[in-house]
C-alpha positions as CSV (number, residue, x, y, z in Angstrom):
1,X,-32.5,3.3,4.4
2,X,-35.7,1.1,3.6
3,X,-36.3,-1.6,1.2
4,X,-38.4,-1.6,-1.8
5,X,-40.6,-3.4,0.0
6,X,-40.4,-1.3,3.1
7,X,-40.7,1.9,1.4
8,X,-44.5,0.3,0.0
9,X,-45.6,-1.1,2.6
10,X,-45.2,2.4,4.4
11,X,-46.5,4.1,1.5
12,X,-49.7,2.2,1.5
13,X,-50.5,2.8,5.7
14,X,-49.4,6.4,5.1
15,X,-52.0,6.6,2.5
16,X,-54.7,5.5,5.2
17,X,-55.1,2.0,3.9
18,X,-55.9,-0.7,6.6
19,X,-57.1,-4.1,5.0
20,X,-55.7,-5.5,1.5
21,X,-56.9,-8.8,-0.1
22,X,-54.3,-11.2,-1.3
23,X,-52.9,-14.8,-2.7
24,X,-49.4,-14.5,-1.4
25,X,-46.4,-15.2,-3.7
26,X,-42.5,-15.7,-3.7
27,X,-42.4,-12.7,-6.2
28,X,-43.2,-9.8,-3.7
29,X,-42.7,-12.0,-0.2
30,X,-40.6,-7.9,0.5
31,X,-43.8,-6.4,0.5
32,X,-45.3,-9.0,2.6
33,X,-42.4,-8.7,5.0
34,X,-43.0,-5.1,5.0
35,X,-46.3,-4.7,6.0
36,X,-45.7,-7.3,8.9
37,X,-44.1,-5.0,10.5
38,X,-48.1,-3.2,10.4
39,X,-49.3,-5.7,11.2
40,X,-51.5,-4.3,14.1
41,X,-53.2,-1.8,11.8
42,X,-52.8,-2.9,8.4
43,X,-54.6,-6.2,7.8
44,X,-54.1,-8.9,5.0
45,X,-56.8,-11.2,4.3
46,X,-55.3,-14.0,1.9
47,X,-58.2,-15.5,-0.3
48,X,-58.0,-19.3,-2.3
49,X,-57.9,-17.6,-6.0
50,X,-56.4,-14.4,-7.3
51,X,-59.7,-13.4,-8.9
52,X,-61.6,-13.4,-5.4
53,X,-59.1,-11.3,-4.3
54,X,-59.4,-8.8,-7.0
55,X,-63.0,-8.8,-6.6
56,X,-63.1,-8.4,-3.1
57,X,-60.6,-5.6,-3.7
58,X,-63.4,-3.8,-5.8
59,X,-66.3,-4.1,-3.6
60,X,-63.6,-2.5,-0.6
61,X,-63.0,0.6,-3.1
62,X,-67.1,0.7,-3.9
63,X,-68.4,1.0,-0.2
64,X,-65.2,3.4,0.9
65,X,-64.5,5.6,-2.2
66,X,-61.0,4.7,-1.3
67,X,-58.7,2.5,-3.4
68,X,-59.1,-1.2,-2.5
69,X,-56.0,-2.9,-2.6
70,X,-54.8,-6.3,-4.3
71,X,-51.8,-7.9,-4.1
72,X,-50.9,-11.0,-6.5
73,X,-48.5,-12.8,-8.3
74,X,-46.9,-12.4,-11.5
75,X,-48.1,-14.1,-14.3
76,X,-50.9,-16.4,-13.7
77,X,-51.6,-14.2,-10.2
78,X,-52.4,-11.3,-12.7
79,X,-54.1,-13.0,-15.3
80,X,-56.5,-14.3,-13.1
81,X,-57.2,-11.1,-11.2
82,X,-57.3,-9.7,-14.8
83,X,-61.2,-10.2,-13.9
84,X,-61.4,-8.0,-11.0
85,X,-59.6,-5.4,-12.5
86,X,-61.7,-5.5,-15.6
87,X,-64.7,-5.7,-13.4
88,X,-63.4,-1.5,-11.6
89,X,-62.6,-0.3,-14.7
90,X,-66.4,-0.6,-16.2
91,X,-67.7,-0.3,-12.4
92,X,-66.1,3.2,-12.2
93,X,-64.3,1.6,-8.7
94,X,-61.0,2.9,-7.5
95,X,-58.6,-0.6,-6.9
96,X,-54.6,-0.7,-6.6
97,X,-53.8,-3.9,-7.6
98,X,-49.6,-4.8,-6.8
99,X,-47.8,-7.5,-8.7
100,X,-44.9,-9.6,-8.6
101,X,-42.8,-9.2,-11.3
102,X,-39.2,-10.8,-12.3
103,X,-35.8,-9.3,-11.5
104,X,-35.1,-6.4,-14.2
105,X,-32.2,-8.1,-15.6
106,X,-34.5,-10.9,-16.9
107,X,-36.5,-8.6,-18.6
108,X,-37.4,-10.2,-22.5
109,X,-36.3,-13.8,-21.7
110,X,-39.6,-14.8,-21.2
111,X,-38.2,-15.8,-17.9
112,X,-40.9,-17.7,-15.6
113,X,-44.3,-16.4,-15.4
114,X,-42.9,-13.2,-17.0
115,X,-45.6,-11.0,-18.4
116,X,-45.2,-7.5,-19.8
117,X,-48.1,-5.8,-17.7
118,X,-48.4,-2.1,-19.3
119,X,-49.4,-4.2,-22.1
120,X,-51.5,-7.2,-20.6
121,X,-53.6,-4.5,-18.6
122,X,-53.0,-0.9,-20.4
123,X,-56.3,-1.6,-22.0
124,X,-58.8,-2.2,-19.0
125,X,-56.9,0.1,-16.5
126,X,-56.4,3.6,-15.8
127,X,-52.9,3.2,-15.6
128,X,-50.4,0.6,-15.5
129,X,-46.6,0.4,-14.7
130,X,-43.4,-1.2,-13.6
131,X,-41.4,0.4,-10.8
132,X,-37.8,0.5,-11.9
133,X,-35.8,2.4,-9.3
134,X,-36.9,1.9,-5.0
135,X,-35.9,5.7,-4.4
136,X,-39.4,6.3,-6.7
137,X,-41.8,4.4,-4.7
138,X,-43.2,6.9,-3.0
139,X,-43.9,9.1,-5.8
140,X,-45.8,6.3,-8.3
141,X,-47.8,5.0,-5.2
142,X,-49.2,9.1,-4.5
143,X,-50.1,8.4,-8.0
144,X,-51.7,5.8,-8.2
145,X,-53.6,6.7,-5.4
146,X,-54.5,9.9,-7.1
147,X,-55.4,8.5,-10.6
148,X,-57.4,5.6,-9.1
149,X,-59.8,7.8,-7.1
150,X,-59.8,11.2,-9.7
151,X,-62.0,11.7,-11.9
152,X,-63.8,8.9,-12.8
153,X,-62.6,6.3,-10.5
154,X,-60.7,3.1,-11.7
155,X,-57.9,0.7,-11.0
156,X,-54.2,1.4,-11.4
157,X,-51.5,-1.6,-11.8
158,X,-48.3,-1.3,-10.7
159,X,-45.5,-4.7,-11.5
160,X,-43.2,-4.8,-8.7
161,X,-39.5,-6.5,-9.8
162,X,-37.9,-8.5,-7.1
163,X,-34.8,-6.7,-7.3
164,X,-36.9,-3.0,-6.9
165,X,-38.5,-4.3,-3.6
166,X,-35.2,-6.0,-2.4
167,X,-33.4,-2.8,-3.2
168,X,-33.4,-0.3,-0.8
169,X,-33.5,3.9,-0.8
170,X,-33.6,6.6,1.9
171,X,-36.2,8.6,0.5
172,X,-39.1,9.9,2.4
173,X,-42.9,9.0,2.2
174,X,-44.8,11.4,0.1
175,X,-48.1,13.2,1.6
176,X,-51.0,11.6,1.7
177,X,-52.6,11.6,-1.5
178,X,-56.3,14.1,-2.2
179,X,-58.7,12.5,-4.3
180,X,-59.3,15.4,-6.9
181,X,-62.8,16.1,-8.0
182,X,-64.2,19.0,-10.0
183,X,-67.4,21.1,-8.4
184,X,-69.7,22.2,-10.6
185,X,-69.9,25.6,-12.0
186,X,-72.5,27.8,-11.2
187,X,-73.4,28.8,-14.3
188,X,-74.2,25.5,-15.6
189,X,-76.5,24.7,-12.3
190,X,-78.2,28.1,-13.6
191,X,-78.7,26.9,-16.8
192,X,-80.0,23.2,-15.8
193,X,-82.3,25.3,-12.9
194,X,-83.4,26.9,-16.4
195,X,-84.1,24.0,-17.9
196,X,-86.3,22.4,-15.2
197,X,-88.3,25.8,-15.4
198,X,-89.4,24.9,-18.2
199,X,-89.9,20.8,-18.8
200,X,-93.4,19.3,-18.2
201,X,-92.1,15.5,-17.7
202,X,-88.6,15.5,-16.8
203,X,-86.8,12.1,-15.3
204,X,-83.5,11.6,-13.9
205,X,-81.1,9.0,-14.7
206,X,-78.5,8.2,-11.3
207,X,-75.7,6.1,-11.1
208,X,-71.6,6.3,-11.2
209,X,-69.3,7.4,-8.3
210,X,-68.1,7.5,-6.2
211,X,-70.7,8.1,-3.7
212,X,-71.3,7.6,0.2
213,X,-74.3,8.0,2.5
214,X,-74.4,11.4,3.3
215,X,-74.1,12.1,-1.2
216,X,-76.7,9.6,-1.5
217,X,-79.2,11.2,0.8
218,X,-78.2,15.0,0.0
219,X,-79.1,13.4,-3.7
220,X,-82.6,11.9,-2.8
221,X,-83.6,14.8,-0.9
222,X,-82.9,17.0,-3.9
223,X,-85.0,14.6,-6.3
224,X,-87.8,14.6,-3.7
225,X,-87.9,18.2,-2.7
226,X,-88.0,19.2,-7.1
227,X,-90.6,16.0,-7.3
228,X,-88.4,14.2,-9.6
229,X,-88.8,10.9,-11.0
230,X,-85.6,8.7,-11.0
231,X,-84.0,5.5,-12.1
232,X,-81.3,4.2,-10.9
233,X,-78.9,2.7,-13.1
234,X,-77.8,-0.7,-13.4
235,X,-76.8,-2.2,-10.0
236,X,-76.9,1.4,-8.3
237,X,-80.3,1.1,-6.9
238,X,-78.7,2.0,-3.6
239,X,-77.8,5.6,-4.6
240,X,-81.7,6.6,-4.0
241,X,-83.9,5.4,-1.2
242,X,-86.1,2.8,-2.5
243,X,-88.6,3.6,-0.7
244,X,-89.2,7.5,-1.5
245,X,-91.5,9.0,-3.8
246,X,-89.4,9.6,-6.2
247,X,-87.9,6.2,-7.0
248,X,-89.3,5.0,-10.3
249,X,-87.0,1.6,-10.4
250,X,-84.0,0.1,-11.9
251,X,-82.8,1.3,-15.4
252,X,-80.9,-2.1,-16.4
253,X,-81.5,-5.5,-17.6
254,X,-85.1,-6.6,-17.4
255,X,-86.2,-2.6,-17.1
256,X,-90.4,-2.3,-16.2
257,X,-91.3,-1.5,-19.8
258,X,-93.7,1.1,-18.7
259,X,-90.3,3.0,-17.6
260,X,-88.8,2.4,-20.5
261,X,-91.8,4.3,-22.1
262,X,-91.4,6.9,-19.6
263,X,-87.9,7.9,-20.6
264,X,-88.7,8.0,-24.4
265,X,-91.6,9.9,-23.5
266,X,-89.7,12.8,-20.8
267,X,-88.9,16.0,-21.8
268,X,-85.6,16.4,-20.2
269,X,-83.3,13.6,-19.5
270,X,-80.8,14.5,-16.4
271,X,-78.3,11.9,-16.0
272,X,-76.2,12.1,-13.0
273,X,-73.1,10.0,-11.9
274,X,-73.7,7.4,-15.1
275,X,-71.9,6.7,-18.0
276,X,-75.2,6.0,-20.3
277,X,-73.5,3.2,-21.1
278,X,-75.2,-0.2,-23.3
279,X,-77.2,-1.4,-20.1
280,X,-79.2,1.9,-18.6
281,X,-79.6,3.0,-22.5
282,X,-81.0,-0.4,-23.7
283,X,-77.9,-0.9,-25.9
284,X,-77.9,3.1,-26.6
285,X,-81.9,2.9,-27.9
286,X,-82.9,4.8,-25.0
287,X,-81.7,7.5,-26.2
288,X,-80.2,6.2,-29.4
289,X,-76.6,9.1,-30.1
290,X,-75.1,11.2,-30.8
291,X,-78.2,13.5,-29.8
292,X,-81.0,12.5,-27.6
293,X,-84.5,13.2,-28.7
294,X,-85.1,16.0,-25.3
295,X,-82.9,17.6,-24.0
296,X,-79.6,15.7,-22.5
297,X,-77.7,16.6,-18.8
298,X,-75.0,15.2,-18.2
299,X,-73.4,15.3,-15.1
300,X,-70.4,13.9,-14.5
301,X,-66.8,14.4,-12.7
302,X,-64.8,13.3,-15.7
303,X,-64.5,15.3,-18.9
304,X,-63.5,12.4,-20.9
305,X,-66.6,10.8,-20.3
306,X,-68.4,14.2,-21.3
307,X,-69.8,13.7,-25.2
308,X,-67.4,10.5,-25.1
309,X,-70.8,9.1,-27.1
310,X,-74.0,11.9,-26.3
311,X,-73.6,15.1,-27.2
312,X,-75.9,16.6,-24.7
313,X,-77.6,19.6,-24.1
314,X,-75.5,20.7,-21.2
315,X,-72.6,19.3,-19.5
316,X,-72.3,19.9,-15.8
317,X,-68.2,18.6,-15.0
318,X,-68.9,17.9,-11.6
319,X,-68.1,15.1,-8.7
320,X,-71.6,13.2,-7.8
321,X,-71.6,14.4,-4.0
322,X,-70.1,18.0,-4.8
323,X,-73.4,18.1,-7.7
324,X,-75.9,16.4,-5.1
325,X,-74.7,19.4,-2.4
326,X,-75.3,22.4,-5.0
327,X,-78.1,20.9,-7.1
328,X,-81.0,23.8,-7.7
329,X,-83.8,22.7,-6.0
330,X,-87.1,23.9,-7.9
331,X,-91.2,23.9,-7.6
332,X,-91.8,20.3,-9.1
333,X,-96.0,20.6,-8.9
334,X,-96.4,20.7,-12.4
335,X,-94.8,17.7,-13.2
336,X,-96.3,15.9,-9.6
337,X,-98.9,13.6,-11.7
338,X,-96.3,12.4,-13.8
339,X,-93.9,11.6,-10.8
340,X,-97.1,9.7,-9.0
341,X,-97.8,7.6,-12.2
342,X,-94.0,7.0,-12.3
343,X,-93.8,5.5,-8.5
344,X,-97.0,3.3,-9.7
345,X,-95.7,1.9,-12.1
346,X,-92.5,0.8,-10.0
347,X,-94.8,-0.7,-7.3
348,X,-96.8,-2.2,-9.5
349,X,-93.5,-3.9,-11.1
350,X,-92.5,-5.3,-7.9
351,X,-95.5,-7.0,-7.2
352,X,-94.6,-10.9,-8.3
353,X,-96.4,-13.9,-9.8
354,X,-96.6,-17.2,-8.7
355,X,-93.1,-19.1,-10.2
356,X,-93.9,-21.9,-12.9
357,X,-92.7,-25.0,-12.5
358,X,-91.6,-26.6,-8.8
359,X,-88.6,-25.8,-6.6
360,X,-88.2,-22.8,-4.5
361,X,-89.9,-19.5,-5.4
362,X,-87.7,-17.1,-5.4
363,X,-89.7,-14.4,-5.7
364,X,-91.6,-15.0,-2.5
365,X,-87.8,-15.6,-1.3
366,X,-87.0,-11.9,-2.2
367,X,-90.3,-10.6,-0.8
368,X,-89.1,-11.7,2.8
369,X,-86.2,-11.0,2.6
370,X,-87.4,-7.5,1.7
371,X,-89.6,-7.5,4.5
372,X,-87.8,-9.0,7.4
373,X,-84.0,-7.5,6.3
374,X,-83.0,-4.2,8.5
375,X,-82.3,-1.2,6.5
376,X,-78.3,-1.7,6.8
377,X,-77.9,-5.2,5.8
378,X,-75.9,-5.5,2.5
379,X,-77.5,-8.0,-0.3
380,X,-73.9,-9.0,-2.6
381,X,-74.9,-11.1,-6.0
382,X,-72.5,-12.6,-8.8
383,X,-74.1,-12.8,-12.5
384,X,-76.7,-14.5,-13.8
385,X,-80.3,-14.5,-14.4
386,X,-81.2,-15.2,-10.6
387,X,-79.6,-11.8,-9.7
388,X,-83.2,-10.6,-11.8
389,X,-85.2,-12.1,-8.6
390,X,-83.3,-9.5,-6.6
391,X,-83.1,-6.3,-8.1
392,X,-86.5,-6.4,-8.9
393,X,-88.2,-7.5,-5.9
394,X,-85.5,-5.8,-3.3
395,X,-85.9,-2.2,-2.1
396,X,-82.5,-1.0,-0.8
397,X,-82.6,2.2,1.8
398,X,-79.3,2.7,2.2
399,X,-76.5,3.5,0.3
400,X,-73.6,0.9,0.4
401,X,-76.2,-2.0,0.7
402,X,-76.0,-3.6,-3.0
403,X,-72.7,-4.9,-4.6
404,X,-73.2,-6.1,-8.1
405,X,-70.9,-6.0,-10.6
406,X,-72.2,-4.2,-13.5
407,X,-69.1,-5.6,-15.8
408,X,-71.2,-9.3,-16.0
409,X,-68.6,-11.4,-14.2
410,X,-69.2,-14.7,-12.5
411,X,-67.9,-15.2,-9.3
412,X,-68.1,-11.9,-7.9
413,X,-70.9,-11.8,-4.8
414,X,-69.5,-14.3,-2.0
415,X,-65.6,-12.1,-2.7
416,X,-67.9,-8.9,-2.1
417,X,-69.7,-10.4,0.9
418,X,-66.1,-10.6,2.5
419,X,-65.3,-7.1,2.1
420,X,-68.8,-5.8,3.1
421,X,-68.3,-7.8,6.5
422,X,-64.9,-7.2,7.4
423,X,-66.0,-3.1,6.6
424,X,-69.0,-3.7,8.6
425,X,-68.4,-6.5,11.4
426,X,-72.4,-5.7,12.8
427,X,-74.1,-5.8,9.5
428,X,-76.2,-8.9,8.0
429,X,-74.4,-10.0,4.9
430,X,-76.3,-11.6,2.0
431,X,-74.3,-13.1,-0.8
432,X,-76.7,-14.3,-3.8
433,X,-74.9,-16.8,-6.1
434,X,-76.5,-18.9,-8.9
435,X,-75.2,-22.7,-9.2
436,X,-72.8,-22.0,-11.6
437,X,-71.7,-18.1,-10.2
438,X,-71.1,-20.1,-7.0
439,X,-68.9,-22.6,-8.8
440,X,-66.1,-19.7,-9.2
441,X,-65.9,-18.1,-6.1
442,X,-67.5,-20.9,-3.5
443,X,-63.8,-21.5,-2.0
444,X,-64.0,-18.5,-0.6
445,X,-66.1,-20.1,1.7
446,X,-63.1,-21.1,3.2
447,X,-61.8,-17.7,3.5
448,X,-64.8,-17.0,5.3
449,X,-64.2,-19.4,8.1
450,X,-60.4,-18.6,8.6
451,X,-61.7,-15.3,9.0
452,X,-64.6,-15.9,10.9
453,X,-66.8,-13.6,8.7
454,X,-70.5,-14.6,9.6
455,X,-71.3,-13.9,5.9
456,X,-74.5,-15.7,4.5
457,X,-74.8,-17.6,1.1
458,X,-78.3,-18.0,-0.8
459,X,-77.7,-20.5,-3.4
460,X,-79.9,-20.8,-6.4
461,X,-79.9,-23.6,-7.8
462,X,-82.0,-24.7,-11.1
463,X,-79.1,-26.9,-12.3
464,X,-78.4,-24.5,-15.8
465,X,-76.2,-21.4,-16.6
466,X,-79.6,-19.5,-16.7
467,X,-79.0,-16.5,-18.6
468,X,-76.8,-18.3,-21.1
469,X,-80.1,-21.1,-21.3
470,X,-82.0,-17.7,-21.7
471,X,-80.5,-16.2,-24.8
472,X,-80.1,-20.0,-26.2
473,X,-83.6,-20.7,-26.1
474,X,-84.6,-17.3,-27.4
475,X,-82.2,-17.6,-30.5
476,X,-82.3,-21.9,-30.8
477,X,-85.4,-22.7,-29.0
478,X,-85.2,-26.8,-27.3
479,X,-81.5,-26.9,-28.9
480,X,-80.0,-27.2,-25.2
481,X,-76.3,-28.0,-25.2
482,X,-73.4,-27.0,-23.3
483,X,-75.9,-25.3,-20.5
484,X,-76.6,-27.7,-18.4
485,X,-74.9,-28.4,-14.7
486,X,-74.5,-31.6,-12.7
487,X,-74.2,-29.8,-8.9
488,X,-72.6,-30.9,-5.9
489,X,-74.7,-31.0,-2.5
490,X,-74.4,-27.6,-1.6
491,X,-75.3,-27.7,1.9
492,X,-72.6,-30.4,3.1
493,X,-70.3,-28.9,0.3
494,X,-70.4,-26.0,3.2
495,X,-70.5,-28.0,5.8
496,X,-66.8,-29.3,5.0
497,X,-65.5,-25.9,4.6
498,X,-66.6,-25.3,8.3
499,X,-70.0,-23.2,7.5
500,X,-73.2,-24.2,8.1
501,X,-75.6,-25.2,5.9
502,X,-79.1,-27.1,4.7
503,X,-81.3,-27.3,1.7
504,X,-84.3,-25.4,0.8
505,X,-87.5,-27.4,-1.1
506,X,-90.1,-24.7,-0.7
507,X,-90.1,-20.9,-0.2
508,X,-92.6,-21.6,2.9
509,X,-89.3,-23.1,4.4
510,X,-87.0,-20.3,4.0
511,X,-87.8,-18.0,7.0
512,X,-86.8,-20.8,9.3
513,X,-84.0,-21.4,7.7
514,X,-82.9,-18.0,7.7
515,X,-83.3,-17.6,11.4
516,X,-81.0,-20.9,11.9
517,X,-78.7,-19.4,9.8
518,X,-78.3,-16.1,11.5
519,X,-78.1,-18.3,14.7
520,X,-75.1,-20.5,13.5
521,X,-72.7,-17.6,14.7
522,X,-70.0,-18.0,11.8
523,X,-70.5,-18.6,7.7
524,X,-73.7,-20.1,6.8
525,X,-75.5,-21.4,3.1
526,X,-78.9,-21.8,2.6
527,X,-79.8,-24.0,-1.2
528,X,-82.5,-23.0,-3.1
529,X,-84.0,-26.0,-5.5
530,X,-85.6,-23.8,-8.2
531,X,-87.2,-25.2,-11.0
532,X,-85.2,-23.9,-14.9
533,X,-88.6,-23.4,-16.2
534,X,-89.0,-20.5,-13.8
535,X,-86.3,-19.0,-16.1
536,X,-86.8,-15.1,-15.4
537,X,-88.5,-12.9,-13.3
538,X,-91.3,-12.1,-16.2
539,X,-90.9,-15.3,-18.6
540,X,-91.1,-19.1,-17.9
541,X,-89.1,-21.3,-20.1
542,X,-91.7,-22.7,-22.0
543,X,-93.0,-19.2,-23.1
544,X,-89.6,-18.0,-24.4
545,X,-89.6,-21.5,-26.5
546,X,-92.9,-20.4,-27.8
547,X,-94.7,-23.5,-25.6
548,X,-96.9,-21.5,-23.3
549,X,-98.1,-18.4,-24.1
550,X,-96.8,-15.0,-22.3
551,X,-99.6,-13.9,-19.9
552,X,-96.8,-12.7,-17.1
């Protein structure tokens, strides 16, 4: 006989799970106590807020494929890692995330912190459910490892009742669960080897999951052995090795509008891996559905994302790294110009300005980092305008270097930069975080030190929510309200969680900075005084109010 508790604690070690990201709670102290007794392989790291966790959760399942794990609360401990499970459903990223729950018999009394979770988070997960019964355990965990990593990837939530994990069954654990994704069929690779045969200006669209390094490189040498030109989708530039000739840039916000042109202007569109969701299409402009203007591939391992909103050409239902393995490779020389104007475009793009306005560069930031960063170190960003700096400037050559969430949410880079280090204990970690992004994660600085993860924080501050000032000055131009930030002092705001830190006038400064912060030996933060006028990457504030003219 095991408890509840037992029986899932077991469950998730027998399912090859060794790390799970937590704000403990009374409501599912069994499952705590049951994973103590794993407590030499199975480790808990136990963040300041439920939404780090959550987040840190996601960025686990996006560098191992495998379910990242999450264990909260009930009530507000869900609602607030509502965010990171929001954040894996539109990231395609497989996360289990476990939650306290009342005793069954208080079910409908509105009892404390009671929430009905099939219905708070049926609509942004894959599946969601309360365990009723401890004998079933087993079985619902092998699911949702299953549906979390099938398919397209996403999280499952599963409400555990006090009296489930207190109760006890003698049931045994079930096998360890198999990820199932399709391979594609070979008539459909003839037909797309057809279609190449006969386009003059192809491009290819690469992005979704889940992915690894060996998927990522079988993909790139594909692309560069057919002379492909590709884009890499929004905060997936690590799929495809920056550095190759085929690389054409980053498909998202801010896109080089010369590759915009190119897409409108290809003759057959291969998406791989990516949704074509509002971001890569340019809020579904490029190509406007149901039909694209040339001929659509869509490659993809889930049928229900398959003519969900294009109805393409041809429809390849295939995983990303069984496609990458089988793809036809072909004589790309005919289409070799238009690949070499694409790459010079993308280098030309990367190429950056002098910043307006005072305060750090951080452009010429970027540009060292890009320079002086080994090809494994991982580069981990929240939302907000400064994360433009980055994924413009940046070239990644390795897959599992860039953690972004492409949902939007705050707060999500210095959560990732945890997971990346405690995955990879030799790797540089670089966690970019605007002044306000930093605001709703920076805690987690403490996490950092309790765990003695030497993670490093670049801190951008300008003293506004900059992509909110953005849109307001684009729609209400010099109408500023509600946008505005009064910031602490970032560096000795580190300092008293135990990091290091110092602040950053001038980009001529940062090198040395960065060197002293490698050195420190645990967490570090480096603040970066930019001015708000340097408000994107290709448009000053003053030009976007009309002020200055655009000659960026």
């Amino acid at each position: 006989m095991r408890t509840g508790g037992q029986l899932l604690a077991d469950g998730l070690v027998a399912h090859g799970s060794e790390l799970a990201f937590c704000v403990p709670g009374e409501s599912y102290l069994a499952l705590l106590d049951g994973l103590y007794e794993h407590r030499d392989r199975f480790r808990i790291v136990n963040c300041r807020h439920e939404g780090a966790a959550a987040n840190a959760a996601d960025a686990y399942g996006k560098l191992t494929g495998r379910p990242g794990i999450c264990m909260v609360t009930r009530g507000p401990g869900a609602t607030h890692a509502a965010t990171g499970v929001h954040t894996a459903q539109q990231d395609s990223t497989p996360l289990i995330l476990l939650v306290g729950q009342i005793a069954r018999a208080e079910r409908g009394r509105e009892s404390f912190q009671e929430l009905d979770y099939e219905a708070v988070f049926g609509s942004m997960a894959k599946w969601a459910f309360e365990l009723d019964d401890p004998a079933r355990i087993p079985e619902l965990l092998a699911r949702a490892y299953t549906v979390a990593t099938s398919g397209r990837p996403g999280p499952v939530v599963l409400a555990l009742p006090e009296d489930v994990l207190a109760g006890s069954a003698d049931v045994a654990d079930a096998p360890r669960y198999r990820a199932l994704r399709p391979s594609p069929d070979p008539a459909a690779l003839a037909e797309l080897e057809a279609m190449l045969g006969r386009a003059q200006r192809p491009f290819v669209l690469v992005g979704g999951g889940p992915w690894d390094q060996a998927a990522a490189t079988a993909f790139t040498d594909w692309a560069v052995g057919c002379g492909l030109p590709v884009g890499a989708t929004f905060r997936r530039q690590d799929i495809v090795d920056n550095t190759c000739a085929a690389y054409a840039g980053d498909v998202g916000i801010g896109i080089n509008p010369r590759l915009a042109q190119r897409i409108r202007d290809c003759d057959l569109l291969i998406a791989v891996g990516t949704r074509l969701t509002e971001i890569e299409t340019q809020g579904y402009t490029l190509p406007a559905p149901p039909v694209a203007p040339q001929p659509l591939v869509h490659v993809h391992p889930d049928p229900a994302e398959l003519g969900r909103v294009y109805q393409p050409a041809l429809v390849v239902l295939s995983g990303v790294a069984e496609f990458a393995a089988a793809a036809p490779v072909v004589d790309g020389s005919r289409w070799a110009d238009w690949t070499a104007a694409a790459r010079a475009d993308y280098e030309a793009h990367r190429q950056h300005p002098p910043a307006p306005g005072e305060g750090v560069d951080l452009g010429e930031v970027v540009a060292h980092l890009r320079d002086a960063l080994p090809a494994d170190a991982i580069l981990t960003n929240g939302a907000g305008n400064f994360s433009g700096w980055v994924s413009r400037y940046y070239q990644w050559r390795r897959f599992g270097t860039q953690l972004g969430p492409q949902s939007g949410a705050m707060g999500y880079g210095i959560p990732a930069a945890l997971a990346a280090q405690l995955l990879h204990p030799e790797a540089l970690v670089i966690a970019f975080a605007g002044d306000g992004d930093f605001q709703m994660c920076g805690q987690e600085l403490a996490t950092a030190v309790q765990e003695a993860l030497p993670i490093l924080v670049v801190v951008i501050n300008n003293g506004t929510y900059g992509t909110i000032r953005m849109h307001q000055e684009r729609r209400f131009p010099a109408r500023v309200i509600a946008t505005d930030l009064v910031n602490p002092d970032f560096a000795a705001l580190a300092r008293a969680y135990g990091a290091s830190g110092e602040r950053v006038e001038a980009a001529a400064d940062f090198p040395a900075a960065l060197q002293r912060a490698r050195a420190a030996g645990g967490p570090a933060l480096i603040e970066l005084v930019c001015d708000p006028e340097a408000l994107t990457p290709g448009q000053s504030l003053s030009e976007i109010r009309g002020e200055t003219p655009a000659v960026r």
